[in-house]
C-alpha positions in Angstrom: -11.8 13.5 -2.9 -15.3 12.4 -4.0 -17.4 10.1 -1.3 -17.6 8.0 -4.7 -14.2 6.7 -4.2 -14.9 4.9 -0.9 -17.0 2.5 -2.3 -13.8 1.0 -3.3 -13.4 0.5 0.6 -16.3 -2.4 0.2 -15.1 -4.1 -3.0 -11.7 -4.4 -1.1 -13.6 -6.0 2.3 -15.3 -8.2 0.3 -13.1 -9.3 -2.1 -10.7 -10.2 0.8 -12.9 -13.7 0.6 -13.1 -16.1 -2.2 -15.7 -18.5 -0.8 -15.8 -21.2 -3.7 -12.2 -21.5 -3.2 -12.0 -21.6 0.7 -9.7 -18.9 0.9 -9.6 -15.9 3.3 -6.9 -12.7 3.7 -8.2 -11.1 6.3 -6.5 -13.0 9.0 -4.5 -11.1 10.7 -4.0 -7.1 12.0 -1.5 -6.3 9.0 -4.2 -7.6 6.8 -6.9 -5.2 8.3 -3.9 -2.2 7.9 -3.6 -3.2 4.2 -7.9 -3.0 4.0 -7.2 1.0 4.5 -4.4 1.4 2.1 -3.5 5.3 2.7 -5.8 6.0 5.7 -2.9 4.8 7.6 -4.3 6.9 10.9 -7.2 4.8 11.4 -5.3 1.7 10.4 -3.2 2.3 13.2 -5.7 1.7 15.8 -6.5 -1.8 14.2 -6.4 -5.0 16.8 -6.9 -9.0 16.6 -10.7 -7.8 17.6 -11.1 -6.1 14.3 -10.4 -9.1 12.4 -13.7 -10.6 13.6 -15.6 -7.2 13.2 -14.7 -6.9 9.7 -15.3 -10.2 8.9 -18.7 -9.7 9.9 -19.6 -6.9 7.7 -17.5 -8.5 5.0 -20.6 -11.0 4.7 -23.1 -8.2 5.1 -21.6 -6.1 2.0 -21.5 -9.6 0.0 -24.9 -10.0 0.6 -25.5 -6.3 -0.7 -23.4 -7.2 -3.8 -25.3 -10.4 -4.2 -28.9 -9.1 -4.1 -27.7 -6.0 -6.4 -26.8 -8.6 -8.8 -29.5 -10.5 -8.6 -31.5 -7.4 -9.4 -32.9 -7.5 -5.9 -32.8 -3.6 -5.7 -35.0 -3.0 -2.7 -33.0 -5.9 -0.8 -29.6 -4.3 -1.9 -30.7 -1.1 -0.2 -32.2 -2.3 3.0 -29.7 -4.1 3.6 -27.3 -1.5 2.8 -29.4 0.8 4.8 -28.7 -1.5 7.7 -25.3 -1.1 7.8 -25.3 2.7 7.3 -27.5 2.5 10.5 -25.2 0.9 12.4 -21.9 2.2 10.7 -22.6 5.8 10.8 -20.4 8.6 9.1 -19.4 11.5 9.4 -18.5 13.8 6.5 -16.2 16.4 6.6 -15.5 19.4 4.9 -11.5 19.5 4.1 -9.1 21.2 1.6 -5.6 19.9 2.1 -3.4 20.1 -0.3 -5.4 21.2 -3.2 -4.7 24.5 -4.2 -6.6 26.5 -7.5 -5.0 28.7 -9.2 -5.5 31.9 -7.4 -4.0 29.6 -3.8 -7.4 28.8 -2.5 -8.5 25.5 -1.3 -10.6 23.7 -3.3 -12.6 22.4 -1.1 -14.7 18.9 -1.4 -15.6 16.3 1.3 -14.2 13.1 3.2 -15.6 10.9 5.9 -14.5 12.0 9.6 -12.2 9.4 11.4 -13.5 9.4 15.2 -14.8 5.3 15.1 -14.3 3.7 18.6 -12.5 0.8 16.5 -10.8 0.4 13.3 -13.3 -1.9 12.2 -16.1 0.3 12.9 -14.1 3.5 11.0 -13.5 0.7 7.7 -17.1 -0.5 8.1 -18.3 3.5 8.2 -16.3 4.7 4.9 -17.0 1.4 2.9 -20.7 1.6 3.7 -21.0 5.8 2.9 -18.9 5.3 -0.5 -21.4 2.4 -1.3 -24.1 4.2 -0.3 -23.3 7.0 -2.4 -22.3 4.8 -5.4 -25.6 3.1 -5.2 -27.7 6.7 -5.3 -25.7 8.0 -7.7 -25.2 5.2 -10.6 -28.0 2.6 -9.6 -28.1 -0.8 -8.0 -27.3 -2.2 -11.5 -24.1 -0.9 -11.1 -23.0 -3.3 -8.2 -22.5 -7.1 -8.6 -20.8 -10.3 -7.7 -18.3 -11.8 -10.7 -20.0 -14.4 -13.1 -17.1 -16.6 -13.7 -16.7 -19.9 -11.7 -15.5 -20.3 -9.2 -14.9 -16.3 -8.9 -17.5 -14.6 -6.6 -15.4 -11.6 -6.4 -17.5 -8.4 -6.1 -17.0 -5.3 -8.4 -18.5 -1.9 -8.8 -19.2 -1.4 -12.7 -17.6 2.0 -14.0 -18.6 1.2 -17.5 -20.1 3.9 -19.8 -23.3 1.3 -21.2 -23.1 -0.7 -17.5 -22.3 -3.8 -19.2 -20.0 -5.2 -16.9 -20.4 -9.0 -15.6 -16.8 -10.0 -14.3 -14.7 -8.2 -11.5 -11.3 -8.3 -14.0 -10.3 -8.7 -17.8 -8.6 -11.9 -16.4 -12.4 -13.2 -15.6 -14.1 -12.2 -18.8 -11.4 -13.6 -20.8 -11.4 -16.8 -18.6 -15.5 -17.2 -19.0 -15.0 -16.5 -22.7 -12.7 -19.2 -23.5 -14.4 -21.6 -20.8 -18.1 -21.0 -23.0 -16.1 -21.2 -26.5 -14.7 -24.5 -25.5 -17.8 -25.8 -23.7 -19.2 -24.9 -27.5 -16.7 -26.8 -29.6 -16.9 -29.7 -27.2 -21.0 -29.9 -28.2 -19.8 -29.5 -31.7 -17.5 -32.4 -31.3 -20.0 -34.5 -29.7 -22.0 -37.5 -31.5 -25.3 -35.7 -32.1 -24.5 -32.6 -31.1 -25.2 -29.1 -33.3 -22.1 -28.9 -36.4 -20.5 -25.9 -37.9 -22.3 -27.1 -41.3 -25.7 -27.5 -39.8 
């Protein structure tokens, strides 16, 4: 598996947060289990304590998001640099259950689970596949969703890095929002016409 791939780990933390709307998910342990999806080993080890933990670099990685799409790259990075300071991983060399075609592992790289805490292990792999992500497509590349009253982050995977919402479901929802807003000024007494 690619270190890429754990940036994923981040967009999930944040995204468990939808501060225009009030509304939080990571409340309690089964919500931190869910954070690690497959990595069920480390999510084992999760505790009420971890809630708290995560929620603190949850606002951390937001603000990474946030300056990255603010095209604030040297804030992006120290403050991602931060968190890989205090976060540290380990990678490991590992070739379960891939095979080539004469039966030899193909070997490729993942992130060590030793962390003290579940929190710290999450906190670790978000921050290394964010990290890694960053150096390898560019700041540019990470954002915070323009739609209101979305502020979900995303990690753009786009060939031309044109991506400025987290889903279709955003895009299409800011779309429609600025054609109406448009027909409305239309519509208006002295506003702009279709004939003019």
């Amino acid at each position: 598996m690619e270190l890429i791939y754990y940036s994923d780990f981040a967009v999930r933390l944040v995204n468990t947060e939808e501060p225009a709307r009030g509304t939080d998910t990571l409340t309690s342990v089964e919500a931190v289990r869910e954070l690690f999806g497959e990595s069920a080993k480390a999510a084992r080890r999760a505790t009420e304590a971890d809630i708290t933990r995560l929620r603190g670099v949850r606002s951390r990685l937001r603000a990474v998001f946030t300056a990255a799409g603010e095209s604030d790259e040297k804030r992006a990075v120290d403050l991602l640099n931060a968190l890989l300071l205090e976060y540290p991983a380990s990678p490991q060399i590992s070739g379960h259950d891939f095979l080539d075609d004469a039966g030899r592992p193909r070997w490729h790289l993942h992130l060590a689970e030793h962390s003290t805490t579940a929190a710290a292990g999450y906190a670790a792999i978000a921050c290394m596949g964010l990290a890694v992500r960053l150096t390898d497509a560019g700041v540019d590349r990470l954002g915070i969703c323009r739609a209101s009253p979305c502020r979900n982050a995303y990690v753009d995977t786009s060939t031309n890095s044109s991506r400025r919402y987290c889903s279709d479901r955003c895009a299409t929802r800011a779309n429609v929002a600025a054609y109406r807003a448009r027909k409305r000024r239309e519509r208006a007494p002295g506003g702009e016409t279709a004939d003019a």
